[in-house]
C-alpha positions in Angstrom: 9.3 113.0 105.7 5.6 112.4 106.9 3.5 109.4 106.6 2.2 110.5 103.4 5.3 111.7 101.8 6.7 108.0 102.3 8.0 106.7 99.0 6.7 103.0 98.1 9.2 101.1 96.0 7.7 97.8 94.6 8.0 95.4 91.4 4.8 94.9 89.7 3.2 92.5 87.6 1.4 92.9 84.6 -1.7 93.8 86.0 -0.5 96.4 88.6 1.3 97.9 85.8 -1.5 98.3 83.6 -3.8 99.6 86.7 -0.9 102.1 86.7 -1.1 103.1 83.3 -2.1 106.4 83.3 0.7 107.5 86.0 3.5 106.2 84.0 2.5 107.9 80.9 2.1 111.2 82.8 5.5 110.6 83.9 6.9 109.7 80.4 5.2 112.9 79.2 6.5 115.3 81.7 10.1 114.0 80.8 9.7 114.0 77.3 8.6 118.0 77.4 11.3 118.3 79.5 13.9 117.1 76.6 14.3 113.9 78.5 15.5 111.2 75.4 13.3 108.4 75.7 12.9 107.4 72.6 10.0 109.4 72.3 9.8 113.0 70.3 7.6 116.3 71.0 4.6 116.6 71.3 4.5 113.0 72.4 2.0 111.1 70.6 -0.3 109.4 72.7 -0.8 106.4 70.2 2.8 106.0 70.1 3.4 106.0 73.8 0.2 104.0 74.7 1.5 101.3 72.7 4.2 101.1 73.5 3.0 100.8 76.9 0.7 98.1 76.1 4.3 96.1 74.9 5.7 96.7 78.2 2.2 95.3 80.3 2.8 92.5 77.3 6.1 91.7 78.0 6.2 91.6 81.6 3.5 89.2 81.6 5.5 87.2 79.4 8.5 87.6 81.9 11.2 89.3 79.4 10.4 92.8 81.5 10.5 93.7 85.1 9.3 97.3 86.5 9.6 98.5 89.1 7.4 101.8 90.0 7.9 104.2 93.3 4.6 105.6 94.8 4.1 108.5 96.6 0.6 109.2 97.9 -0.5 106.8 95.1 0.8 108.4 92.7 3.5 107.2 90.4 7.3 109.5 91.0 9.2 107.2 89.3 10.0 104.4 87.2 12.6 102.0 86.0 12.8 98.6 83.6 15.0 96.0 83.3 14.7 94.1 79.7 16.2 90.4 80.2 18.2 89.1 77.1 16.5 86.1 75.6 19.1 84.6 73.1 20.5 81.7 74.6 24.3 82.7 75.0 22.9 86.2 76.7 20.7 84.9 79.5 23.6 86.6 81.9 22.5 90.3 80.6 20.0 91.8 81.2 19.7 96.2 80.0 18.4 98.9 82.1 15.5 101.0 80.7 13.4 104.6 81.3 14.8 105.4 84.7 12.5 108.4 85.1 11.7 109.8 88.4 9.3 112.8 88.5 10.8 116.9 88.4 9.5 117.6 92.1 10.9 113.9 93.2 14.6 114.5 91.8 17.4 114.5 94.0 15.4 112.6 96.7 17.5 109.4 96.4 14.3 107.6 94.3 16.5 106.8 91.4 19.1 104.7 93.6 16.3 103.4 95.6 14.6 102.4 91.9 18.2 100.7 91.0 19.1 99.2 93.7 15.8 97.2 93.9 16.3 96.3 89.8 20.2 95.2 90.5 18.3 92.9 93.7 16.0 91.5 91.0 18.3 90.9 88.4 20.7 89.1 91.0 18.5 86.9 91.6 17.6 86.3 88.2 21.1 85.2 87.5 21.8 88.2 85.3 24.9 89.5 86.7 25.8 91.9 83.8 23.7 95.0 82.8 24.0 97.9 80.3 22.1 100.7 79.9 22.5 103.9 77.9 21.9 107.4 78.2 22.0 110.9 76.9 25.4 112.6 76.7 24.5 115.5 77.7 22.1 115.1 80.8 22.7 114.5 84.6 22.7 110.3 84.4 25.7 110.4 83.7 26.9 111.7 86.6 24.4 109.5 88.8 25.5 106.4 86.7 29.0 107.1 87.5 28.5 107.6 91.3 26.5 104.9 91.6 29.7 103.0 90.1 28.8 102.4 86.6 31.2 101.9 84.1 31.6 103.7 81.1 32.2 102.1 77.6 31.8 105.8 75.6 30.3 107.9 73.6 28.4 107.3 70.8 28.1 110.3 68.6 24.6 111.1 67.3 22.9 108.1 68.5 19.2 109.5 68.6 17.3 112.2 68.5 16.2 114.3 71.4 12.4 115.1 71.8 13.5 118.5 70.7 14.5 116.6 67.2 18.3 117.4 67.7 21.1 114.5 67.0 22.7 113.9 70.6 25.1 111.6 71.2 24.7 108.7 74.2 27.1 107.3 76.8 26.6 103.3 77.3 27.5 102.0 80.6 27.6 98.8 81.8 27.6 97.0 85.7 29.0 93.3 86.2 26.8 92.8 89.6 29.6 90.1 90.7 32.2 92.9 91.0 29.6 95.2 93.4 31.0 94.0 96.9 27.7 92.6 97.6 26.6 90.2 94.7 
């Protein structure tokens, strides 16, 4: 890699994030017209996303979101959210959200680089146990597994796709105390 293919992987506060807006929606659209489920459908409605977007700037300045964006020649290849539990009894968990890393960016090791700095955060945070879930059908699942997520199953027709169709998703979950290093 040169200089200016150097991939910048950083936590950012409210502010950064919405000075970053327009790259992270750009990012959410290319995955949702790629039949990424993201809770979004086709055509992606740019009300919809925006504020939804706006919640996100809103909760991380409330500090019940962290995200965490990778850069590449300023502009924004990837992205990932961790959601913090807030009930008392939960304030252990925390759940993964919108790991997206650009089309050209894939299979560059950005999506471990994205998780490994959330799992850091959320360490430190005290939240040793994490879930996330994702799409039956796609790739995560393989890159959740060798990343040594554990799988709790299937749920059958879970959400729509952006397509519209009924797709089941596969939770995981991580307990960051059993990771060797947490």
């Amino acid at each position: 890699m040169t200089p200016s293919d150097e991939v910048a992987i950083r936590e950012v506060d409210a502010e950064r994030l919405a000075a970053r807006r327009d790259g992270v929606l750009a990012l959410l659209g290319e995955a949702v017209e790629g039949n990424v489920s993201l809770g979004f459908l086709r055509p992606l409605d740019g009300t919809g996303s925006e504020a939804w977007f706006d919640g996100c700037v809103a909760e991380v300045r409330a500090g019940s979101r962290h995200v965490w964006v990778a850069e590449r020649a300023g502009d924004v290849i990837g992205v990932v959210h961790l959601e913090l539990a807030l009930k008392e009894n939960a304030r252990h968990r925390g759940e993964v959200q919108k790991l997206v890393v650009a089309g050209g960016a894939r299979r560059l090791g950005i999506g471990g680089l994205l998780m490994g700095a959330l799992e850091d955060r959320a360490r430190a945070l005290g939240r040793f146990l994490l879930i996330l879930d994702t799409d039956e059908g796609s790739g995560a699942v393989t890159f959740y597994d060798r990343l040594g997520w554990q799988s709790a199953g299937v749920v059958p027709d879970y959400a729509r796709r952006p397509d519209g169709m009924l797709w089941g998703t596969r939770l995981f979950w991580r307990d960051l105390r059993r990771t060797g290093d947490g």
